[in-house]
C-alpha positions as CSV (number, residue, x, y, z in Angstrom):
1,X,30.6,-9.7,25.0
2,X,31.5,-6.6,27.4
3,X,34.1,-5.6,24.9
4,X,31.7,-5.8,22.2
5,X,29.0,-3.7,23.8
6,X,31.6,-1.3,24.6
7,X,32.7,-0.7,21.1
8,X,29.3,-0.3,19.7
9,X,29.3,2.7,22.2
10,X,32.1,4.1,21.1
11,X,31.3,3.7,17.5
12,X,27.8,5.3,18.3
13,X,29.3,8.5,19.6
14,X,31.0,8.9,15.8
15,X,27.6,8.9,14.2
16,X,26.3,12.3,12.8
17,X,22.6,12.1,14.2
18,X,20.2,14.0,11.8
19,X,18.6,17.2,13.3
20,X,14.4,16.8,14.4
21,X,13.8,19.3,12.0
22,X,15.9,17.3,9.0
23,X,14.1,13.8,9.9
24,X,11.0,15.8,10.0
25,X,11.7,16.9,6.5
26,X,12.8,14.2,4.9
27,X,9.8,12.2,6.1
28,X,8.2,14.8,5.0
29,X,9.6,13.7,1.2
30,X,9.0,10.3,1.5
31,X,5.5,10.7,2.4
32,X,4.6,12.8,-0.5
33,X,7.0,10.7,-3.1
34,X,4.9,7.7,-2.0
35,X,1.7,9.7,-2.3
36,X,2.7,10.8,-5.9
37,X,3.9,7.4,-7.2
38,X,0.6,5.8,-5.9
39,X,-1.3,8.2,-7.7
40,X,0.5,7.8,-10.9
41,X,0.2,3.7,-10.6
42,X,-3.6,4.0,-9.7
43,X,-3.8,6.3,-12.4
44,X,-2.2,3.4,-15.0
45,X,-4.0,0.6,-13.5
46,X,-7.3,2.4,-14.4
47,X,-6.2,3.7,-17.9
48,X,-5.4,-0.2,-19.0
49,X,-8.1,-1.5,-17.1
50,X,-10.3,0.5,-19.4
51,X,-8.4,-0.3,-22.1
52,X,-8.6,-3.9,-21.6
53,X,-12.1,-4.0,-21.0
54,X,-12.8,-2.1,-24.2
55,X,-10.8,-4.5,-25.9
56,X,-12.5,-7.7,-24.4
């Protein structure tokens, strides 16, 4: 288990850690793509719920 933990340390050191400023953008990305697509899908489920409703 020792030798375990160990190697996850030393595997951790070989990561390449984003920057603050990169995480802070990228967040930044997937905040406003989520934004944007739920517009878009409220904006569909209103056009065919009116379309449905005229239809029934």
């Amino acid at each position: 288990m020792f030798n375990y933990f160990k190697e996850v340390r030393a595997e951790m050191r070989h990561v390449s850690w984003p920057t603050r400023r990169m995480v802070v953008a990228y967040t930044a990305v997937v905040i406003g793509v989520s934004l944007a697509t739920a517009a878009y899908l409220g904006l569909l489920d209103y056009v065919f719920a009116n379309i449905i409703k005229t239809i029934i």
